[in-house]
C-alpha positions in Angstrom: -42.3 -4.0 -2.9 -41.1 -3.1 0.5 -37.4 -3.5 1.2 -35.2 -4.3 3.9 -32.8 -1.8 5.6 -29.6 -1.3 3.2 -26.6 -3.2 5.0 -22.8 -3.4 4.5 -21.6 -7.2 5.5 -17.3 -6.4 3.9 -15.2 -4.4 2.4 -12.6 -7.0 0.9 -9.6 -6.2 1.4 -9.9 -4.4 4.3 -6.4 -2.7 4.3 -4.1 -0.7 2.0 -2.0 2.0 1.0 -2.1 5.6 1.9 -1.7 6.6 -1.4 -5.3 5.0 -2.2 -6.1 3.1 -5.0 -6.5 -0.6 -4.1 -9.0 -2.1 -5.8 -12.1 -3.0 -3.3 -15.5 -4.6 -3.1 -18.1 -4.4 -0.6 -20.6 -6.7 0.1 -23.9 -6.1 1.8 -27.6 -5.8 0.7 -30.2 -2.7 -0.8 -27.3 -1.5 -3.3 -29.7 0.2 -5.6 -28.8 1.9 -8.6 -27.2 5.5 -7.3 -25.9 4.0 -4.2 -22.2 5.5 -3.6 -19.5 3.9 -1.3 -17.5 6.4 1.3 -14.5 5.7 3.3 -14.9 8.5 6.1 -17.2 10.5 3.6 -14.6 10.3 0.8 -16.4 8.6 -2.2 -14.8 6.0 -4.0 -13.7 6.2 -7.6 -15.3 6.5 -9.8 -18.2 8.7 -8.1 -18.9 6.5 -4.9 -17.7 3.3 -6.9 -20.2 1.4 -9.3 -23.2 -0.9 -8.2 -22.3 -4.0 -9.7 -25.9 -6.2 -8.3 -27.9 -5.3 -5.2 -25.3 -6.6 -2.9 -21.8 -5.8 -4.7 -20.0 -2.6 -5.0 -16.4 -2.3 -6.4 -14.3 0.8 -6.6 -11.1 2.0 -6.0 -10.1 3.6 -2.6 -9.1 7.2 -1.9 -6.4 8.4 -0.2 -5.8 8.6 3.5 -4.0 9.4 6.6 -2.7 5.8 8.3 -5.1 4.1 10.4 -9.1 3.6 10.4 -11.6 4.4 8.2 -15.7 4.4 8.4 -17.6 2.6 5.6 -20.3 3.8 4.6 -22.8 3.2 2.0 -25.4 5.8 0.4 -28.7 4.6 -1.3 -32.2 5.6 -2.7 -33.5 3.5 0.7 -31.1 5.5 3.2 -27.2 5.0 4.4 -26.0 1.8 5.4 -23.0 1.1 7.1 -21.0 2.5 10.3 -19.2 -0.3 11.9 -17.0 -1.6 8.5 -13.4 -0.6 8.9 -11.1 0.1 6.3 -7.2 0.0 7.9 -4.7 2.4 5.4 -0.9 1.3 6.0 1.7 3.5 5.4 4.1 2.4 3.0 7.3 0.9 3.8 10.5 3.2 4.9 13.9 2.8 5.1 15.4 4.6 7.7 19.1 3.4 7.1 21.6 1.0 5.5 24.7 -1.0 7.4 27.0 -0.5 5.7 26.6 2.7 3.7 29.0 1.5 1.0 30.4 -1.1 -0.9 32.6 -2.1 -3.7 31.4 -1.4 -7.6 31.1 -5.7 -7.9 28.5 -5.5 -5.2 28.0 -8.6 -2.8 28.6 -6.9 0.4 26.3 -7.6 3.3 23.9 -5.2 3.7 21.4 -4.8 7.0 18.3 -2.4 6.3 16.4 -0.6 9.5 13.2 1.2 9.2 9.5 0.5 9.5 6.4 -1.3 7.9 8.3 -4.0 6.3 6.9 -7.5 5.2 7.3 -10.5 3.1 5.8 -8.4 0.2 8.5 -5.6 0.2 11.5 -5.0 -1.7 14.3 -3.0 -1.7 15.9 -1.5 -4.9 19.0 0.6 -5.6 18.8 3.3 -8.4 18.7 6.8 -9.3 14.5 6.0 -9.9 12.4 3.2 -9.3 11.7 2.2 -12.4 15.3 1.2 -13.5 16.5 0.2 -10.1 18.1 -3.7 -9.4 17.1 -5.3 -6.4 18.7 -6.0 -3.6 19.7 -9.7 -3.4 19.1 -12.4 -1.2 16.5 -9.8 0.6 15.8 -11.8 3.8 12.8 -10.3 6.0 14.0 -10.4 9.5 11.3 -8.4 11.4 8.8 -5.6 10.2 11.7 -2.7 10.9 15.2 -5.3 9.5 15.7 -6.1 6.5 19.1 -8.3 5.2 20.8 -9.4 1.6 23.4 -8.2 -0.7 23.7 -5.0 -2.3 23.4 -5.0 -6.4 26.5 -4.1 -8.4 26.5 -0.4 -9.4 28.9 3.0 -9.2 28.5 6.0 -7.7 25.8 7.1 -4.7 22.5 6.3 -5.2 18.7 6.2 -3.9 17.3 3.4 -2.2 13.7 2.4 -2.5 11.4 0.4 0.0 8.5 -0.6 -2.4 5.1 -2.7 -1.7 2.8 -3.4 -4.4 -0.9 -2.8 -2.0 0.7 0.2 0.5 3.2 2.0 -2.1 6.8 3.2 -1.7 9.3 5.4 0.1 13.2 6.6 -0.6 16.2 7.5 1.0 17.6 9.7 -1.3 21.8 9.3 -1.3 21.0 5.9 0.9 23.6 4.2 -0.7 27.4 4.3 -2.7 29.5 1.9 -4.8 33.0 3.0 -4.4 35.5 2.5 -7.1 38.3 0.5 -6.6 
């Protein structure tokens, strides 16, 4: 049986964290078994991802520096790919927090500045991320301002800028509840 060139056609999605991780699949044709997926020769996991049919491939990303990365796909019939992108964003980051302060109750106007914001970021307020509250009324101005109202709390504290697909960032100390 003679075969066709191996071809990518996608990588979907086509962007994520730095961190690595997302979830992908790539689409093309010739995906034999013992092909293996690379995003600027860094395999997938697990080992190059896993050939689901002769045109799917689904993996998880590595980790990257921010920007583009080459797709490429190894098989038994020869490599495939070479023009596919892959874009890793870097994570969202707060850079500071008008005002600094606020009473224990919470409430106060707060305006957040920093960089790589978007309607699927969140800020939080906590010593770690896990048991942090969330700012309220968060209001997405522009990818580097952020608005709502602090959370009650006490004491100084971290502030988190935290996307599901790119990952997270702190400002350690960011913020303080003062007591009355």
């Amino acid at each position: 049986i003679l075969r066709g060139r191996p071809s990518v056609l996608s990588i979907f999605p086509d962007r994520g964290g730095t961190a690595g991780g997302t979830d992908v699949v790539i689409t093309g044709t010739g995906f034999l078994p013992g092909s293996q997926a690379a995003l600027d020769g860094e395999l997938l996991f697990p080992d190059g991802g896993i050939v689901v049919d002769e045109s799917t491939i689904s993996g998880h990303v590595p980790a990257h520096a921010a920007g583009s990365a080459t797709l490429a796909v190894g098989t038994p019939l020869g490599n495939a790919g070479g023009s596919t992108l892959y874009t890793y964003l870097p994570p969202p980051r707060i850079a500071s927090i008008t005002p600094g302060s606020s009473a224990a109750a919470g409430t106060t106007a707060v305006a957040i500045t920093g960089d790589n914001f978007s309607a699927s970021t969140h800020i939080y307020f906590g010593t770690t991320l896990t048991g942090a509250l969330p700012l309220q009324e968060l209001f997405l101005q522009s990818e580097t301002s952020i608005i709502g109202r602090a959370p009650p709390g006490s004491g100084q504290t971290t502030v988190w800028a935290f996307d599901e697909a790119l990952g997270f960032s702190k400002l350690p100390g960011g913020f303080t509840w003062r007591t009355p």
